[in-house]
C-alpha positions as CSV (number, residue, x, y, z in Angstrom):
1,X,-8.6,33.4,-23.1
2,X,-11.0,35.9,-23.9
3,X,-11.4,38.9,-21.4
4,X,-14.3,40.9,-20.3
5,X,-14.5,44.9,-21.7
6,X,-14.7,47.0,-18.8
7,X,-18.2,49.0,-18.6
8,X,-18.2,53.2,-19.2
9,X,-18.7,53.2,-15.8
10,X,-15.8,51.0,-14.6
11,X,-13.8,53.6,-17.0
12,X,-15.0,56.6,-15.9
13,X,-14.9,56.0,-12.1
14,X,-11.9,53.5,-12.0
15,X,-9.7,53.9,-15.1
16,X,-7.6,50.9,-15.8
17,X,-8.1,49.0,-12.3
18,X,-9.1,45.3,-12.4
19,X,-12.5,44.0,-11.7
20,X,-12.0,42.7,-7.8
21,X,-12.9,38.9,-7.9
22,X,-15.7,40.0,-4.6
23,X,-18.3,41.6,-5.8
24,X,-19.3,43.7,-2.7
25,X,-15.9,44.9,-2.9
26,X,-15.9,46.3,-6.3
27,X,-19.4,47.6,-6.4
28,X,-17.9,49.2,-2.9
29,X,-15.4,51.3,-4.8
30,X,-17.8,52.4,-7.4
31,X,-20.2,53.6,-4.8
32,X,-17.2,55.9,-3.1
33,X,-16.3,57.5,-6.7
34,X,-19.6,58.1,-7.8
35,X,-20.5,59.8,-4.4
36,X,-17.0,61.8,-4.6
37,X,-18.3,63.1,-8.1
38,X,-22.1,63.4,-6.6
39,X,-20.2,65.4,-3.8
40,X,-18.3,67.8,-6.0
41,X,-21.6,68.5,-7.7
42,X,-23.2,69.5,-4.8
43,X,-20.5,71.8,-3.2
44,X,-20.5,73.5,-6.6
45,X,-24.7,73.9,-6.4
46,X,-23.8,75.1,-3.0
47,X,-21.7,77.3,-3.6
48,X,-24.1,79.1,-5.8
49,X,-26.9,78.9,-3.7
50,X,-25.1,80.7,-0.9
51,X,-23.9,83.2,-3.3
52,X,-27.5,84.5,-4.6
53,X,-28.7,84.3,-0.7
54,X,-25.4,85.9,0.1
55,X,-23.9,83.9,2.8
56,X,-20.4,84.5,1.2
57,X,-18.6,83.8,4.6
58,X,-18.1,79.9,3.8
59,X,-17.3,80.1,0.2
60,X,-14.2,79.0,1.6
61,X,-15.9,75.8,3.1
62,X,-16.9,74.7,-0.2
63,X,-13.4,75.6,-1.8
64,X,-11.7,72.9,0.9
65,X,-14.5,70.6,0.0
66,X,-14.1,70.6,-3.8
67,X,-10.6,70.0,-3.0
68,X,-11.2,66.9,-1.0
69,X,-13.7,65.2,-3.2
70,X,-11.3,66.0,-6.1
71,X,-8.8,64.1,-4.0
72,X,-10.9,61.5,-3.0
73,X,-12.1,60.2,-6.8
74,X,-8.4,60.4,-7.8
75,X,-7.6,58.4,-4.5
76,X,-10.1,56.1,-5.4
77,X,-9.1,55.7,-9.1
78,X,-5.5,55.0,-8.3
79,X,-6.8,52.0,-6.6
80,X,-6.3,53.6,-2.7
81,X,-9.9,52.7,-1.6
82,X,-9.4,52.7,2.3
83,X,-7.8,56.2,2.1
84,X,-10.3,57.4,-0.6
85,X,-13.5,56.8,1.9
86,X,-12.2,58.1,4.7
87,X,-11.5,61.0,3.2
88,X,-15.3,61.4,1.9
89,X,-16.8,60.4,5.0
90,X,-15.1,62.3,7.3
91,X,-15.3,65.6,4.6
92,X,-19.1,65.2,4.2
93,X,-19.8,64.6,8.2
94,X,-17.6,67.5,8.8
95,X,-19.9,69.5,6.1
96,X,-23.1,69.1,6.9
97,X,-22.4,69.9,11.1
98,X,-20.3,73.3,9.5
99,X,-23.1,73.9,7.5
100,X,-26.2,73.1,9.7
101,X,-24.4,75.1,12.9
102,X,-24.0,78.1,10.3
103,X,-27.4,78.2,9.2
104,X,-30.7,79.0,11.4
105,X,-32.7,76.8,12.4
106,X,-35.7,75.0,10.6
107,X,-33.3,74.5,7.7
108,X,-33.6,70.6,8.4
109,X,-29.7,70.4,7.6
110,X,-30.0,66.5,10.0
111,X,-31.9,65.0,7.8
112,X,-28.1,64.9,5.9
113,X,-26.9,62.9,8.9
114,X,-29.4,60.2,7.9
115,X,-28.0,58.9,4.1
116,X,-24.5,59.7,5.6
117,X,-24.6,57.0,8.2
118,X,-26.5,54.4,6.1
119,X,-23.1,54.9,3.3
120,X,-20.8,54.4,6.2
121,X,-22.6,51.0,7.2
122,X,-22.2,50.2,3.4
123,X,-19.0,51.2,2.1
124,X,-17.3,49.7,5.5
125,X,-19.2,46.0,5.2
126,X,-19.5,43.9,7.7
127,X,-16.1,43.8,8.5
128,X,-15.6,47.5,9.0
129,X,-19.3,47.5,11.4
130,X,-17.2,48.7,14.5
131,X,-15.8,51.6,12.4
132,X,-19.3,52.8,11.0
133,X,-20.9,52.0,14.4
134,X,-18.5,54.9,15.9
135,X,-19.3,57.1,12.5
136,X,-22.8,57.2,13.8
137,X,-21.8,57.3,17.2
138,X,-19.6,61.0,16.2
139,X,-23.0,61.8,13.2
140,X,-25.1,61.8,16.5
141,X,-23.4,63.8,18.7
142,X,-22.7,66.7,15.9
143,X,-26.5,66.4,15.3
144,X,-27.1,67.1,18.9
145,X,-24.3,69.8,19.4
146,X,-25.8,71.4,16.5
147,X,-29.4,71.4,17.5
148,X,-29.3,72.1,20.9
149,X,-26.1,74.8,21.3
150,X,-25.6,77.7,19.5
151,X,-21.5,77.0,19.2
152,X,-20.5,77.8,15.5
153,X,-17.5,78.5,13.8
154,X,-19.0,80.6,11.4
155,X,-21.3,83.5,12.1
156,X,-24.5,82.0,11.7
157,X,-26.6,83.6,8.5
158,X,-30.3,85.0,9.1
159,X,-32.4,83.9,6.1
160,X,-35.1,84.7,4.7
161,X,-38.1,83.3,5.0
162,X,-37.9,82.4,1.3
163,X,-34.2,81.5,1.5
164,X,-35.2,79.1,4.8
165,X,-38.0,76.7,2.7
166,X,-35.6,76.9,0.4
167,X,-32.9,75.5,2.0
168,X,-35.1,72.9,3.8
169,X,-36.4,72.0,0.6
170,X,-32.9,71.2,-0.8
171,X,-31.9,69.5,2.4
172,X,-34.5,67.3,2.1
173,X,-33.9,66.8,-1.4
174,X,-30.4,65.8,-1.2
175,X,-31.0,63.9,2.1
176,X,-34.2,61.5,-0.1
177,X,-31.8,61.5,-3.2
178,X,-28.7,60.3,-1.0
179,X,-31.1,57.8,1.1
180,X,-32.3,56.6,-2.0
181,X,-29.5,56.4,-4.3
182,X,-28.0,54.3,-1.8
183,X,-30.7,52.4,-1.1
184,X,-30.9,51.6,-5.3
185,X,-26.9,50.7,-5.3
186,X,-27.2,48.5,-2.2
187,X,-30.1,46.5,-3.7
188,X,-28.7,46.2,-7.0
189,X,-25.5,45.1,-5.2
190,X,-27.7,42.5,-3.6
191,X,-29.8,41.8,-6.7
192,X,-25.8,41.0,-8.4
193,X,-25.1,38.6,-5.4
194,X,-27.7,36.9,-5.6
195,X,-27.3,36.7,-9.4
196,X,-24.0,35.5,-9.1
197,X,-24.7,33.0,-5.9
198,X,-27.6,31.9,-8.4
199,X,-25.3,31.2,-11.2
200,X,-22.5,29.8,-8.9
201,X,-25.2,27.3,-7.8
202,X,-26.3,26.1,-10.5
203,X,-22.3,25.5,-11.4
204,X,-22.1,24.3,-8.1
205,X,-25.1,21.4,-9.1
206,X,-23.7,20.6,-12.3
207,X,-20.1,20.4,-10.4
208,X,-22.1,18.4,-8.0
209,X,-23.5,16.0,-10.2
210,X,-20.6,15.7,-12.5
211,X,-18.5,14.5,-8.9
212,X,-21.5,12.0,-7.7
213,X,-21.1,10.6,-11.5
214,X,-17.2,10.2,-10.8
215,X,-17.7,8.8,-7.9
216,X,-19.9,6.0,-8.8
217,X,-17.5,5.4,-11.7
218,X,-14.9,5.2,-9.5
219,X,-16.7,3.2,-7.1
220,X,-17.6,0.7,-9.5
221,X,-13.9,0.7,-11.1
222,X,-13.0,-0.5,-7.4
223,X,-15.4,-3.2,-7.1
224,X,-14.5,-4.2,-10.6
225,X,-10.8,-4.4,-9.5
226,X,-8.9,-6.7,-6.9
227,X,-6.4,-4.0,-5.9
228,X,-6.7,-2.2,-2.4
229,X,-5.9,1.7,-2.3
230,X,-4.2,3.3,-0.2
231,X,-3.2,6.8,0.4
232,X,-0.2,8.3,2.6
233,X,0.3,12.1,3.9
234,X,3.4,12.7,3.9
235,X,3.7,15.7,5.7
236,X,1.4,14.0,8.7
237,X,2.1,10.6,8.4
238,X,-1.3,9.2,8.2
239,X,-1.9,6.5,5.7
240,X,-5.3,6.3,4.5
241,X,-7.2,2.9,3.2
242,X,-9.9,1.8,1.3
243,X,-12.2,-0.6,2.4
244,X,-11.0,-3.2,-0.6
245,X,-7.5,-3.0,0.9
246,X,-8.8,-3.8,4.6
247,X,-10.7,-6.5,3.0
248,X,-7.8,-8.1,1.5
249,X,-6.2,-8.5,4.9
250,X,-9.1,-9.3,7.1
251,X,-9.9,-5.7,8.8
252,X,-12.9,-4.2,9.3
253,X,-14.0,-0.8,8.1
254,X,-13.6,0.9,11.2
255,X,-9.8,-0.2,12.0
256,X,-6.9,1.3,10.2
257,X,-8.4,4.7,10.0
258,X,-4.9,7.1,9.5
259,X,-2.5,4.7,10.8
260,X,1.5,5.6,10.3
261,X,4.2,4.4,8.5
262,X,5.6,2.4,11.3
263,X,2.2,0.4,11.9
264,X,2.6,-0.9,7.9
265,X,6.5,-1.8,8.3
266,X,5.2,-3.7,11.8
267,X,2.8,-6.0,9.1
268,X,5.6,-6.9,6.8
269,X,7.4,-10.2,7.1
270,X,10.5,-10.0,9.4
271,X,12.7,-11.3,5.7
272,X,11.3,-8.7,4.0
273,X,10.8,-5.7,6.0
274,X,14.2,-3.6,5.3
275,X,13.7,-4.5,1.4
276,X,10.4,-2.4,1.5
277,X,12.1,0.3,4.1
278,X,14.7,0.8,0.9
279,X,12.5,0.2,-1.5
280,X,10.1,3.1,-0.1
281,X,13.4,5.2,0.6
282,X,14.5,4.9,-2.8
283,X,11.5,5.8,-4.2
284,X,11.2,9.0,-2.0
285,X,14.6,10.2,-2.2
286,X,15.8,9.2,-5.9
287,X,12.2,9.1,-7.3
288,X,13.1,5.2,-8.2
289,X,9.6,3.3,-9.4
290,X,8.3,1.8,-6.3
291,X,7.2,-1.8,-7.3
292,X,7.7,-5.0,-5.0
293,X,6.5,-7.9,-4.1
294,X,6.1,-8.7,-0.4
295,X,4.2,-10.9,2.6
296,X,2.3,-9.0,4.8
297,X,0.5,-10.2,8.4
298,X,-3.1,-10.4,7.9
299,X,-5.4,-9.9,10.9
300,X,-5.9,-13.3,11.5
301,X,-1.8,-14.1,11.8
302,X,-1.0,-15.7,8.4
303,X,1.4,-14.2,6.0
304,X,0.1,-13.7,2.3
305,X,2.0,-12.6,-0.4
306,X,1.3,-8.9,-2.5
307,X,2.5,-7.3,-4.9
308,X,2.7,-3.5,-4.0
309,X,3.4,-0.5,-6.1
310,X,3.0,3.6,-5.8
311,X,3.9,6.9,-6.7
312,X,4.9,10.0,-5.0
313,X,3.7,13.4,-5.4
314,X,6.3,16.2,-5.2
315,X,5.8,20.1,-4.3
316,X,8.1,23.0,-6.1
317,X,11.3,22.3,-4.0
318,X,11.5,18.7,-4.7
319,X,10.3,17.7,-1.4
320,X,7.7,14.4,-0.9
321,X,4.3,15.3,0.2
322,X,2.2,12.8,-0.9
323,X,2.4,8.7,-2.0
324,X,-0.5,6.9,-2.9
325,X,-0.8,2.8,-4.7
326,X,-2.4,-0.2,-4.6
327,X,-1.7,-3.6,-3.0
328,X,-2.8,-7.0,-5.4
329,X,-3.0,-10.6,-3.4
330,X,-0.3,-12.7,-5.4
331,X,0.0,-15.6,-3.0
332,X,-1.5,-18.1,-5.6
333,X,1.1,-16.7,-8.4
334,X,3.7,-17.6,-5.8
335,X,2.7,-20.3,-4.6
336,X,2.4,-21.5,-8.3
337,X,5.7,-20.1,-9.1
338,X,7.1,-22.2,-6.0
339,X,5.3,-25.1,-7.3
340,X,6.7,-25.3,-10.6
341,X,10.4,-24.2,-8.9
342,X,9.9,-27.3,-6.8
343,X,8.9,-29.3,-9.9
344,X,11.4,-28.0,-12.2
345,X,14.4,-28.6,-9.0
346,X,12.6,-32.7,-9.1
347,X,13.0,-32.9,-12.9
348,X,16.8,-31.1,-12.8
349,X,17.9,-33.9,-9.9
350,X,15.4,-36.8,-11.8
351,X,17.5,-35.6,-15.2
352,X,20.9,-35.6,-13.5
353,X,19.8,-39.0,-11.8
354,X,19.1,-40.6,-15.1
355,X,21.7,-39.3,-17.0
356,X,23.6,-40.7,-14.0
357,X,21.7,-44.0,-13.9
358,X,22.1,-45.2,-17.4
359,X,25.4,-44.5,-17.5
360,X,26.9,-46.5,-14.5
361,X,23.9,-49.0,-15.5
362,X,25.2,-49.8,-18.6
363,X,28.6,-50.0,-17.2
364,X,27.3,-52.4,-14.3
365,X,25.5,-54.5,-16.7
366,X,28.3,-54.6,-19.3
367,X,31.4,-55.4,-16.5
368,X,29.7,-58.6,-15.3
369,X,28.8,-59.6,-20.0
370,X,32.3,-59.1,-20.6
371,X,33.4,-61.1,-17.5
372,X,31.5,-63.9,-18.0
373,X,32.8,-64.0,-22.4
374,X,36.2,-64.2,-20.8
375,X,35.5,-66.9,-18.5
376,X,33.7,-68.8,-21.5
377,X,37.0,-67.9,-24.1
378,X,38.9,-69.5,-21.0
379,X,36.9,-72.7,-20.5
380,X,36.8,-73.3,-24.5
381,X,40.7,-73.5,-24.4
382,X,41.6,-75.5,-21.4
383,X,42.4,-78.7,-21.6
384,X,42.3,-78.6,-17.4
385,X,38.9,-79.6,-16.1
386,X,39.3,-78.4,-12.8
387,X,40.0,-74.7,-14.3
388,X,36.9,-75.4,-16.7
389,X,34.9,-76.2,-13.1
390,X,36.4,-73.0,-11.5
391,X,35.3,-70.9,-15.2
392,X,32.0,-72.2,-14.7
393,X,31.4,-71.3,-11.1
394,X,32.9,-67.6,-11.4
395,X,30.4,-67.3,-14.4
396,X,27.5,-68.2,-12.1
397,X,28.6,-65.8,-9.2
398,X,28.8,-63.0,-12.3
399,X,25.0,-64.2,-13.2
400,X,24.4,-64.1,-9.7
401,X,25.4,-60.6,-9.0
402,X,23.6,-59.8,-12.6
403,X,20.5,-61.0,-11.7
404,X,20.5,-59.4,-8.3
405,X,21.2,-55.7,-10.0
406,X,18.8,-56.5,-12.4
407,X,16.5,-56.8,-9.3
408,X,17.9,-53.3,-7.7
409,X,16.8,-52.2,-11.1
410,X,13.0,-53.3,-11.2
411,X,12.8,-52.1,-7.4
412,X,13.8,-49.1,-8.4
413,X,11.6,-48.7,-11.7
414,X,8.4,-50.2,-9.8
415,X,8.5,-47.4,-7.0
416,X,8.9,-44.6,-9.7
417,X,6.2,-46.3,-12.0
418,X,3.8,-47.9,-9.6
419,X,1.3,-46.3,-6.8
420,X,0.7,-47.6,-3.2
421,X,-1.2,-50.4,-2.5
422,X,-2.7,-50.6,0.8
423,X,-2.5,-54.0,2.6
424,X,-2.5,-55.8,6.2
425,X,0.7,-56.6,6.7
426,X,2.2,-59.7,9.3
427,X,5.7,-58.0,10.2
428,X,7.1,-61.4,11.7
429,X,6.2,-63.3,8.9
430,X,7.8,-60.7,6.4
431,X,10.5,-60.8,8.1
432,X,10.9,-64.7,8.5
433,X,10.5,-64.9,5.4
434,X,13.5,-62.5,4.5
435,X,15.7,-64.8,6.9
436,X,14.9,-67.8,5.0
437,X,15.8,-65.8,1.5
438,X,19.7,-65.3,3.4
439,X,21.0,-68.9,3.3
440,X,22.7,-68.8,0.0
441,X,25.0,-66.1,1.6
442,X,28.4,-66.9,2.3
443,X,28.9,-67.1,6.2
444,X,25.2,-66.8,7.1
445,X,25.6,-69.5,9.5
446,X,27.9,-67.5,11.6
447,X,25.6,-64.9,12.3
448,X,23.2,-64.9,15.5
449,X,19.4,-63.4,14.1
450,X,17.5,-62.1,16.8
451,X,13.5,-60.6,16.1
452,X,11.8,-58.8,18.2
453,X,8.6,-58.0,17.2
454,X,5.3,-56.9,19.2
455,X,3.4,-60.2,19.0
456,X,0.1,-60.4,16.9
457,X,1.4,-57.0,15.2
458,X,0.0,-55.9,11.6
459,X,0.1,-53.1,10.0
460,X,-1.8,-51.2,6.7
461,X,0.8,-50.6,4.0
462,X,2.0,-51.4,0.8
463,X,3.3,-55.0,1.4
464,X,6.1,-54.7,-1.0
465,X,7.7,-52.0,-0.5
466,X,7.8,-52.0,3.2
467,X,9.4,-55.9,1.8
468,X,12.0,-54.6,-0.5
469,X,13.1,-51.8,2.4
470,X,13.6,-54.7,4.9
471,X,15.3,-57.5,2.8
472,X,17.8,-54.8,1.8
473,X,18.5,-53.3,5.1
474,X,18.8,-56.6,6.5
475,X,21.6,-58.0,3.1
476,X,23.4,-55.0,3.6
477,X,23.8,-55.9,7.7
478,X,25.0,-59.3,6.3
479,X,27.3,-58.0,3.6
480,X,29.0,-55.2,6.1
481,X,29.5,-57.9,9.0
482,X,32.4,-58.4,10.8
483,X,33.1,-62.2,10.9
484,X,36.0,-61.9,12.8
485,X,34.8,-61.2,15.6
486,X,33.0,-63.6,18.4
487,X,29.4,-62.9,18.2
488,X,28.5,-61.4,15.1
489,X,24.4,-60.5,15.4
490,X,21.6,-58.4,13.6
491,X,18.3,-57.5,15.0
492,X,15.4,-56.5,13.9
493,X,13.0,-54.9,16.1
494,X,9.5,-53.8,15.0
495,X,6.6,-52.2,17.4
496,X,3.4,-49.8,17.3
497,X,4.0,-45.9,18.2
498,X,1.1,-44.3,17.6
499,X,-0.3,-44.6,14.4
500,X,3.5,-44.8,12.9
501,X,4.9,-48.5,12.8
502,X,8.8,-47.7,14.4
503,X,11.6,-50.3,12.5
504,X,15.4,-50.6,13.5
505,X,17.9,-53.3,11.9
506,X,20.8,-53.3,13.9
507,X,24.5,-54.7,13.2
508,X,27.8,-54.8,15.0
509,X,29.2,-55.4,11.9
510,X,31.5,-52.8,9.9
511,X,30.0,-49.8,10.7
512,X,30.0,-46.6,8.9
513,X,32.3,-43.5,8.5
514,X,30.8,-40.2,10.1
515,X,32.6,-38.5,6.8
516,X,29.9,-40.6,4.7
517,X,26.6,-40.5,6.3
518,X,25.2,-38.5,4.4
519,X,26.1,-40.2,1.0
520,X,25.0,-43.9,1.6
521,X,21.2,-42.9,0.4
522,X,22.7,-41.5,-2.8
523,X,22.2,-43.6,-5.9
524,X,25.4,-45.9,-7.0
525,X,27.2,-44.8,-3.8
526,X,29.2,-47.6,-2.7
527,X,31.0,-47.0,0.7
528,X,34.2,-48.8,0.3
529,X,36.1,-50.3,-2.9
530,X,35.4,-54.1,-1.4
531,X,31.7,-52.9,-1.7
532,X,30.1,-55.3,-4.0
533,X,26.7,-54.4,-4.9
534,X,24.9,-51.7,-7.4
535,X,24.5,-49.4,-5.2
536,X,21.0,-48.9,-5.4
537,X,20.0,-50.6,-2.5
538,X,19.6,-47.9,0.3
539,X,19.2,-45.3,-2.5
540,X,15.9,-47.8,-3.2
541,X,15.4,-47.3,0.6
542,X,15.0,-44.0,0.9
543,X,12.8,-43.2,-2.6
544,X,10.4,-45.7,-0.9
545,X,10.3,-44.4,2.9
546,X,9.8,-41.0,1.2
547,X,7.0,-42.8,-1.1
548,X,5.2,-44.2,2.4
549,X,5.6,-40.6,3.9
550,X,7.5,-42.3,6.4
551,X,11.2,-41.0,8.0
552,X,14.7,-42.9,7.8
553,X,17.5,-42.4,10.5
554,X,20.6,-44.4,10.1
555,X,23.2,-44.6,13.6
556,X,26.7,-45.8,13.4
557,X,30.3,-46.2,14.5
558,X,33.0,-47.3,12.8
559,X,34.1,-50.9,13.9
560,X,31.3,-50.7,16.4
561,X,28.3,-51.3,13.9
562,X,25.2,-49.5,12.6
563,X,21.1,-49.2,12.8
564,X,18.9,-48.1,10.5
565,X,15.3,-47.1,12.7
566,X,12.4,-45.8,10.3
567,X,9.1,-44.7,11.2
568,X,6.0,-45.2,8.7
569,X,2.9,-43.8,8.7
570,X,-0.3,-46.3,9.0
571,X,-2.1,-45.8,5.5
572,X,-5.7,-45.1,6.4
């Protein structure tokens, strides 16, 4: 960087001292070494006036004098200032009363009082007024003990009337040449301000103009982004944010002016609260990136999702003073995220499920194929037609039980493949119509069927699912019952709540382990090794509850017997 060559007169009256940054400062400590040099000149022109009008009785006087002004513009030089005009005020006041109560009168030595107080007022400033008010003050009252008393140190000198205009003319002199050299430096001091304020302005308007520019660039970079700003003090634990960020969670400009820390964590959801305490923490403390993802309470109570991120400002000592980020509304990135989670979960299980289903399919389908070839290798070589009669009937139970997995099958493909049909549905008649499709069934005569349905009652569904779901409830409560026992029943009961249509088939047949529950809806789960079906049926049940938005609930004892009570939805 290129520095400014001091002027001769810098050099001359204060050597190698740097230019004060004020400027009524530094133009102050040229004006006290100029005047200490100015001084010295006049004691010396003194001196020899009073020696060729022979007042030689204060040569002494000016001796001291050249002393103290010598002492002064070294003071000065050396950079003590304070000390330096002191020393030239006081010397000078101190002067000009010695040398006016020495003289006789008429020599108009006052009119020295006059430039003396106006360089105390300027050399002190503003700052120093009290101090040049009570220079004046002590200038006044050595004006008036010299022009009214006739107390002097010296022997006052009777001059001529020569050597009086003489010395009134130089009084005067000196007093106009002080008054006005003064008057010159304090107006050029002025002219310098001003110069300088005028220069500092028109910085000042480029500066000015240069920030409103910013500003509006930054103000547009805002409304250009979707991020909301926020600023926190450290050291006073105000947070401030801009209007985009109260925006983003439903405030209005005038709320959330320098909240705290604690008013922030107070908006974070409960799950998520002490992650963003140790995230913050970490960041502070280890200087670890501060990025997160987070829900935070907008105003009107909902929970959104944001992603958060800042950085910390640090002083000398390490020490946090100042964090500032942004906030970004992420909730549809989540809620996408979750989406395809959920998706990719239903295509895992629907994977698993296949792999699952073609396996124990093709093993199902194959057991019964390679039964029925035995059967048929069997009847070829007998000679016994009561064994070939016995071949043939196991072969038609085997077709049977094919035929009625191949059914589970198409039940199950149909309610992946096919959408909801809405239709008015007769419940009584459904279910009569299921009772008719059970006398094939081995010991269906035994049982007592009881219906109990809300009469006149229709419903808006899809007819055949709601169809499949009751014909295999109802074959499972014949296939678990217990015969044994003296009044084997299942009922079916079927009434309005609401807008729901509330089922229950009902058994005291078998019953169900506690232990298994929670299995009998999975697919090929069979509940006991006697268990003769596919599997699929209440697996069936529940893909197609869940397919009419409706609910399942399945009560049951072992021994005792069980009931299956659903609740579906009307479809509007």
């Amino acid at each position: 960087m290129k520095t400014e060559k001091p002027s001769l007169e810098h050099s001359l009256i204060l050597g190698n001292q740097s230019k004060d940054p004020l400027l009524g400062d530094y133009r102050r400590r040229l004006l006290v070494g100029e005047l200490s040099v100015l001084s010295l000149l006049f004691n010396i022109i003194y001196l020899f006036i009073d020696l060729f009008t022979g007042a030689n009785i204060i040569i002494v006087v000016y001796i001291i004098n050249i002393l103290l002004f010598s002492t002064t513009y070294y003071a000065n030089r050396i950079g003590k200032f304070e000390i330096a005009k002191i020393i030239l005020l006081y010397t000078v006041l101190i002067s000009v009363y010695l040398f006016g109560s020495n003289n006789l009168k008429n020599t108009e030595t006052y009119l020295l009082y006059l430039p003396l107080v106006l360089l105390a007022f300027e050399i002190n400033g503003y700052n120093g007024r009290y101090f040049s008010i009570a220079f004046s003050c002590l200038s006044l009252l050595l004006y008036f003990l010299d022009a009214y008393t006739n107390f002097s140190i010296f022997p006052q000198v009777n001059l001529s009337s020569s050597g009086l205009r003489l010395m009134s003319t130089i009084n005067f002199v000196f007093s106009l040449v002080g008054i006005v050299y003064i008057s010159y430096f304090m107006t050029k001091t002025y002219y310098l301000s001003e110069k300088n304020l005028i220069s500092r302005q028109i910085k000042l308007n480029k500066l000015t103009r240069d920030l409103r520019r910013s500003q509006q660039r930054y103000k547009l970079a805002m409304l250009g982004t979707n991020a909301g700003l926020w600023d926190w003090d450290l050291e006073s634990n105000k947070i401030y944010h801009g209007p985009k960020w109260k925006e983003m969670l439903g405030h209005n400009s005038s709320e959330f002016d320098n909240a705290d820390i604690e008013t922030i964590y107070s908006m974070v959801h409960p799950d998520d609260v002490e992650n963003v305490k140790q995230s913050v923490e970490n960041h502070l403390k280890n200087q670890e990136p501060f990025e997160l993802e987070y829900r935070i309470r907008k105003k009107n109570g909902k929970y959104e999702w944001f992603y958060d991120s800042g950085k910390a400002i640090f002083n000398n000592e390490g020490k946090p003073i100042r964090m500032v980020g942004s906030i970004i509304n992420v909730s549809k990135r989540k809620t996408a995220e979750e989406k395809i989670l959920r998706q990719k979960d239903l295509l895992e299980k629907a994977n698993a499920e296949l792999d699952r289903f073609v396996y124990i399919t093709s093993h199902d389908l194959k057991a019964p194929l390679l039964s029925i070839q035995g059967l048929i290798h069997l009847a070829e070589i007998s000679d016994d037609k009561s064994e070939v009669e016995m071949c043939l009937k196991m072969m038609m139970e085997r077709i049977k039980g094919l035929e009625n997995f191949i059914g589970d099958i198409i039940d199950y493909s149909r309610n992946v493949r096919v959408g909801l049909v809405k239709e008015e549905i007769d419940i009584e008649k459904m279910i009569g119509e299921i009772y008719n499709d059970l006398f094939y069934l081995e010991n269906v005569d035994k049982i007592d069927f009881k219906v109990e349905v809300d009469k006149g009652l229709t419903f808006n569904s899809d007819e055949k699912r709601v169809s499949v779901i009751l014909k295999n409830l109802i074959f499972n409560a014949v296939k678990y019952q217990n015969f044994n026992q003296k009044s084997p029943y299942i009922k079916v009961k079927a009434n309005e709540d609401g807008n729901c249509l509330l089922i229950s088939v009902e058994d005291n047949g078998e019953g169900i382990d506690p232990d298994i529950q929670d299995k009998v809806y999975d697919m090929f789960f069979r509940a006991s090794e006697k268990s003769s079906g596919s599997g699929l049926g209440l697996y069936i049940v529940k893909e197609m509850v869940s397919k009419l938005d409706g609910t399942i609930q399945l009560k049951s004892e072992p021994d005792k017997g069980s009931e299956f009570i659903m609740r579906l939805p009307s479809m509007a």
